[in-house]
Each structure stands twice: as C-alpha cells, then as structure tokens.
C-alpha positions as CSV (number, residue, x, y, z in Angstrom):
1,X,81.3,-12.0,106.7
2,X,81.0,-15.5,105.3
3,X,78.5,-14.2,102.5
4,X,81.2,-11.3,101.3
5,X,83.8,-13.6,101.2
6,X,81.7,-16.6,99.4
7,X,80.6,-13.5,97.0
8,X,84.2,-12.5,96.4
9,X,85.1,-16.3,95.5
10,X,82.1,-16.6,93.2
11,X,83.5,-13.2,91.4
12,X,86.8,-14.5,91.5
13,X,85.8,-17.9,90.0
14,X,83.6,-16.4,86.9
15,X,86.0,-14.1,86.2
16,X,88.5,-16.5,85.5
17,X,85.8,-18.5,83.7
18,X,85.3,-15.9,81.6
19,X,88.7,-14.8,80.8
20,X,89.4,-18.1,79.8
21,X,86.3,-19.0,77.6
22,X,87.9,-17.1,74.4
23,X,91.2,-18.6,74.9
24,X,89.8,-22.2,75.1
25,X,87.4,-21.3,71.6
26,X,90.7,-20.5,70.2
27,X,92.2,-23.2,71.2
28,X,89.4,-25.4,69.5
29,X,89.8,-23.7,66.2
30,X,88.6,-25.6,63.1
31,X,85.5,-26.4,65.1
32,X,83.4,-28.1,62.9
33,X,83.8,-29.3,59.0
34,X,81.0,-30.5,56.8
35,X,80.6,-32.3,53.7
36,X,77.8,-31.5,51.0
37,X,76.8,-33.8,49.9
38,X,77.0,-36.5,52.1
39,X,76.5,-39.3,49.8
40,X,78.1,-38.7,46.3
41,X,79.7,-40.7,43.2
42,X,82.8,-41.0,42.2
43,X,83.8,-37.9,40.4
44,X,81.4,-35.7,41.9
45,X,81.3,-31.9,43.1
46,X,82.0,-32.1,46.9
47,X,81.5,-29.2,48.6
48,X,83.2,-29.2,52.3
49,X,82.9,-25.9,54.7
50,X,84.7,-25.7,57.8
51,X,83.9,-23.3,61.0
52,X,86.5,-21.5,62.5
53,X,88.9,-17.9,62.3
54,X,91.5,-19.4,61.5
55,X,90.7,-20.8,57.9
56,X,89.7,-17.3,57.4
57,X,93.4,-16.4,56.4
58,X,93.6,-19.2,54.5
59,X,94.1,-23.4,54.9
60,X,92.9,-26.6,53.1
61,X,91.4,-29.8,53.8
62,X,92.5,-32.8,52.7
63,X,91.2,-36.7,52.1
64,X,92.1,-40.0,50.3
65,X,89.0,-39.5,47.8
66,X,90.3,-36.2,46.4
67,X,93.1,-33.9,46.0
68,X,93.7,-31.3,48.4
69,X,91.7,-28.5,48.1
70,X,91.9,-24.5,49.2
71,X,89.8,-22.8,51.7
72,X,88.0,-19.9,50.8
73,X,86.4,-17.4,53.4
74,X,83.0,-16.7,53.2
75,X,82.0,-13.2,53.9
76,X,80.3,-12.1,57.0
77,X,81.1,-15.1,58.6
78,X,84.0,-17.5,60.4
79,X,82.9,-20.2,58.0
80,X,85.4,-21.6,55.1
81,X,84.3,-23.1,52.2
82,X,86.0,-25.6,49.4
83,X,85.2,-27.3,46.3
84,X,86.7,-30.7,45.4
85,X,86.1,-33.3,43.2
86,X,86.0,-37.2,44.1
87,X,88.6,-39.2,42.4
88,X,87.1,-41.3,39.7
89,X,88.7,-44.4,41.1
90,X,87.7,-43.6,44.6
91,X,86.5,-47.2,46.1
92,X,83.1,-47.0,47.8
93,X,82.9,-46.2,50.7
94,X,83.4,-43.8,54.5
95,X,85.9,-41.1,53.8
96,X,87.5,-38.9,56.4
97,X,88.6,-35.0,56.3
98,X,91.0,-33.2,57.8
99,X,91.3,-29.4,57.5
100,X,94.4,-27.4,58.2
101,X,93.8,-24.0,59.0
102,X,96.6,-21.7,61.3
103,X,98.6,-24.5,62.1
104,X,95.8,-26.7,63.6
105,X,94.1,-29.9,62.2
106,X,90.6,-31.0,62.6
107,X,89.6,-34.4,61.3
108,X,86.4,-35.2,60.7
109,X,86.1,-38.9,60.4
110,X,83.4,-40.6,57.7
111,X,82.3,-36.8,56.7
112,X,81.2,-38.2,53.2
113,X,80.3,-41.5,51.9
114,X,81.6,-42.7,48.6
115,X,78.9,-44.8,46.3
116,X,79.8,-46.8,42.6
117,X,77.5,-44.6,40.7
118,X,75.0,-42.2,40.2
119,X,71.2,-42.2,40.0
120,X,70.5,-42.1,36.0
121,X,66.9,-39.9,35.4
122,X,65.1,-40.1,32.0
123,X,62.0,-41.7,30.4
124,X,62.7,-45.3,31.3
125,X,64.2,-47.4,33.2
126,X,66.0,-49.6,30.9
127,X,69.7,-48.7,30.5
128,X,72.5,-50.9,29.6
129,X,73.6,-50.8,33.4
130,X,69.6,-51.2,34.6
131,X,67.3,-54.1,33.2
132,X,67.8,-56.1,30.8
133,X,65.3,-57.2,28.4
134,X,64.7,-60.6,30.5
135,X,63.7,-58.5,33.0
136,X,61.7,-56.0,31.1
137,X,59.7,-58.8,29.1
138,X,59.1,-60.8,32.4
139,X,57.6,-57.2,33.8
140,X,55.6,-57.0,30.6
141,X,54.5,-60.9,30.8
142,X,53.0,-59.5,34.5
143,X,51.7,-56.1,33.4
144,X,49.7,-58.5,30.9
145,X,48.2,-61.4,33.0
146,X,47.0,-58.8,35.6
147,X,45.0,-56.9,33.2
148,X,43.5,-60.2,31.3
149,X,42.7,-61.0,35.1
150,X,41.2,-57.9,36.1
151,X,39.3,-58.0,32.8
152,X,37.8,-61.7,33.6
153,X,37.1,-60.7,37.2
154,X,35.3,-57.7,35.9
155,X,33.1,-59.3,33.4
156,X,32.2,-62.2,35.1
157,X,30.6,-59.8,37.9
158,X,28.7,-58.0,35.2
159,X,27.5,-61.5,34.1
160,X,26.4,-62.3,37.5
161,X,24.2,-59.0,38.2
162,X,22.0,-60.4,35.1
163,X,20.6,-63.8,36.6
C-alpha cells in the first residue's frame, strides 16, 4: 500500500516537472547572447548571435559601443544573428549587450571588449604609430655588437685548436 501510493506521488511529482520544464524554457527566452569577436577595435565588424525562439520573429540588441542593430534568424535553428559596427569613438574598454526579442530582455554584461587599435601586419615593424627610428637604430646598434661578438668568440676558438 505504502509503495502504490509513494509510486503515485513520484508520478504525480514528475509529471508536474515535466509539464512545467517547457513553460520555465520559455520563460528564460533570450537564453544566451555572444559576441564575435570578443576583443575588437573601434570601428570594427561585431558580430553578436543570440539563442532563443523568440528573436526568431524578429528583435535587436543594443549597446553603448554601437547603434542598435536587427536580428536575423538563422535557418534550422533557434539562434539570431546581427551585424554591428563599433563606434569609432568608442572608449576602450568592457561593453554590455542587451537583446530584445518578444518583449523580453537579456543583458549580457562585458560580452565584448573594446581596444584603441588594431594589429597593423606588413613587412616591418616600423610605422609612424610603432618604432621610431631611436628605437630601430638602438635595435640595429645591438643586432651589430652581437654579431662582431659572436664573430670574436668564434675565431678566437679556431685560434685556440692550433696551439
């Protein structure tokens, strides 16, 4: 008798359990939001996706560092995406986001860190923001003195294998 009725309450129990899961997912909806990249200059290509159904049907995210941006749905999937460019004037910096999608918010805080510039590539390393010539001729001055070093150290062995 006491194992029907303990059965009965376990039933009982994960049926309300399971009733209520979808309601409380729904509830939660934007679930996630992430920024690609994480780590970009000012006026740079942000790329922000968002998890939830409810941005399929439309929404936006917003932050300080750039002008509010649309959500787009990606197909086969409950994911949003947006593009949105960092304000050139954006201080460095931790930036938040907040999506709206359905009525609900979801703030994600420091999603995307703002830095003063960009990496420059190329063949060298001296641009007018990079070395100066100081620098470059103090880097050549020690380039110099460790190859007339090496040299000496090298010939004076030889010298010493002849005695």
């Amino acid at each position: 008798m006491r194992t029907t009725r303990a059965l009965a309450v376990a039933a009982a129990a994960g049926a309300v359990v399971g009733l209520a899961a979808p309601a409380a997912s729904a509830w939660a909806d934007p679930t996630n939001i992430v920024a690609m990249p994480s780590v970009i200059p000012r006026g740079g290509q942000l790329t922000v996706t968002v998890d939830g159904s409810s941005c399929q049907r439309g929404g936006k995210v917003t932050s300080r560092a750039f002008a509010d941006a649309d959500l787009h749905a990606l197909k086969n999937s409950t994911t949003s995406s947006a593009t949105a460019v960092v304000h050139r004037n954006a201080s460095p910096g931790s930036y938040d986001i907040t999506a709206h999608c359905g009525g609900k918010t979801l703030t994600r805080p420091a999603a995307f860190t703002v830095i003063h510039g960009g990496v420059r590539g190329g063949f060298g390393g001296s641009t007018h923001s990079g070395a100066t010539t100081t620098d470059m001729a103090i880097g050549s001055a020690l380039v110099g003195a460790a190859v007339v070093g090496g040299t000496v150290f090298w010939m004076r062995r030889r010298a010493e294998k002849k005695i």
